[in-house]
N, C-alpha and C positions, 0 to 999 in steps of 0.2 A: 761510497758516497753517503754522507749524513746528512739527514734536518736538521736544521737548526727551529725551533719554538720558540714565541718570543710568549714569555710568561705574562700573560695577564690573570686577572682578577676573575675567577670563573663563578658566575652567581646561579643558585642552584636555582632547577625549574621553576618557572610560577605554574601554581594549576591552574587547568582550562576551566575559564567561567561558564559553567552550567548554568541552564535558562532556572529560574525555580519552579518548585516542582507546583504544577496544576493541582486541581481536582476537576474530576468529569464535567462537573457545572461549569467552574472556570473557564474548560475549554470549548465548551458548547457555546457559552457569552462570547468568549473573545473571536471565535467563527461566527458566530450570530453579527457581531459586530463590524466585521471587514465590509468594504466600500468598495475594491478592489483585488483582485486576486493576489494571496499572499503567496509568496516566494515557495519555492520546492525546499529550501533550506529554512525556512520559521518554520513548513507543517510539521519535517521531519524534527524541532526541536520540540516542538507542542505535544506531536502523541512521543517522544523517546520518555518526556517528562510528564507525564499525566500519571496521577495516582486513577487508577479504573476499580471500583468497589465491584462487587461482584452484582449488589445492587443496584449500581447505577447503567451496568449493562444488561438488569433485568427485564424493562418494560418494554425491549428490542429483540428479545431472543425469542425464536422460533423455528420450525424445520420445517421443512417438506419433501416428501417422497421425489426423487425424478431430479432435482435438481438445488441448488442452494440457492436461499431465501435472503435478498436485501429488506433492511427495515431502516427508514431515513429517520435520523436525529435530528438535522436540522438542514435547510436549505437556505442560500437569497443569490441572488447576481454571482458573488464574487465566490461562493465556497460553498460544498455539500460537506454533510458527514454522516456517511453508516455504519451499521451493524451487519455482517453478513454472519449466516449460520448457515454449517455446510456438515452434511453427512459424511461418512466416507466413502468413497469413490466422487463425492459432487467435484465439476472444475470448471471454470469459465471455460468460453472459446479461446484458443488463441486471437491475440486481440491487443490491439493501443488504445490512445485514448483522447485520439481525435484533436488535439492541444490545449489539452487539460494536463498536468504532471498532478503525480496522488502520490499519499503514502498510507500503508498498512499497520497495524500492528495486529500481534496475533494477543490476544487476548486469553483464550485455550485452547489445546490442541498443537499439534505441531502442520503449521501452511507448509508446501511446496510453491515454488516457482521455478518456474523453467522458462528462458528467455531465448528469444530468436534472434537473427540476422534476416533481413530482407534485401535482395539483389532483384531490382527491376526485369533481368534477364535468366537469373538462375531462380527465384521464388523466394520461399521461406527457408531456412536452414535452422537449426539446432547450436545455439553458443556456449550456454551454460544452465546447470541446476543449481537449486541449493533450498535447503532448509530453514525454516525458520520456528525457531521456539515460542514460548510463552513470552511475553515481555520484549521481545524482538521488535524493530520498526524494519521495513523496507522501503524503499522508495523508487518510484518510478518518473523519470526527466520525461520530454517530449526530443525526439522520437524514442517511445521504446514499449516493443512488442513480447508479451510476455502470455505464462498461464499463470491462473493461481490452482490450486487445489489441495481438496486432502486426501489423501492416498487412499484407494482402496482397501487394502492391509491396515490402516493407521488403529483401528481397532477405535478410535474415537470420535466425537464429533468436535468440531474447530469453531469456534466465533475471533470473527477477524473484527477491528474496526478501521474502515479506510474513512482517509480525506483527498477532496479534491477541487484543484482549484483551477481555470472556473470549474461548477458545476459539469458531470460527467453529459453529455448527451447521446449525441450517434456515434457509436463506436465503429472502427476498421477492425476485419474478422480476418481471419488468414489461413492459407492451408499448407503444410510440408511439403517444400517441392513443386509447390506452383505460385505463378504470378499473379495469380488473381486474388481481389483483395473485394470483398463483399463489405456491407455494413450492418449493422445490428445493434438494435434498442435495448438497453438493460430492463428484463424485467421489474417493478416495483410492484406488485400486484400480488394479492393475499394468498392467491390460490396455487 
């Protein structure tokens, strides 16, 4: 048995139009600016293309013993944006986000994430890991239950910059192998 192909005109790919590239200010205005919460797909185009100086993540950066430190860039109604600085071993709880969807990038260091599965009858479960580099974005839809951290071993410390959209407030906490689903306030607080 043979094909037959009927010969057409084959035009080569066009490239994918990339948003242009930001700078930090840029995108601080154009999040200052929303009225409404933007799309899971504009944030993850905004930080893939954001130029980040080292300076312009400087007035954000800070650590703390015990746990990783958020520092808010900008907030209003429709959209937050922070700085997290985490030690190694620091990690969230396992934890969603309540129906806000965000996205990350990792600015320095190398982030973990580790995502779960939740079954009303069987609890939390384990779905997937993965790494993320310098210049990396992740993003998180609604529902979706994840960690972030940076490894105890990573030998460095990591500044992440997430966005979210609305603003994050009471988060759902979770625990491997149970049903139970607690809630918990992201600390912002200096100390």
């Amino acid at each position: 048995m043979s094909t037959h192909l009927e010969t057409e005109q084959v035009t080569a790919p066009q490239p994918v139009e990339r948003a242009p590239q930001l700078s930090f200010q840029d995108l601080v205005r154009r999040l200052s600016d929303q009225t409404s919460p933007p799309s899971l797909d504009a944030l993850h185009s905004w930080l893939a293309n954001v130029h980040i100086e080292p300076e312009d993540v400087q007035p954000y950066v800070g650590f703390k013993e015990g746990n990783y430190w958020r520092h808010r860039v900008c907030r209003n109604a429709a959209v937050e944006m922070l700085v997290l600085c985490w030690r190694p071993g620091h990690k969230t709880p396992i934890h969603d986000h309540n129906g806000s969807h965000g996205v990350v990038r990792v600015h320095a260091g190398v982030l973990s994430e580790t995502i779960y599965r939740y079954d009303a009858a069987k609890g939390l479960s384990f779905e997937s890991g993965r790494e993320c580099q310098v210049g990396e974005v992740t993003g998180a839809g609604i529902p979706d239950i994840h960690r972030l951290a940076n490894a105890e071993n990573s030998g460095q410390d990591l500044i992440t910059v997430h966005v979210y959209a609305p603003p994050l407030g009471v988060l759902k906490t979770y625990k491997v192998g149970s049903p139970q689903i607690d809630l918990y306030t992201p600390d912002d607080s200096d100390s």
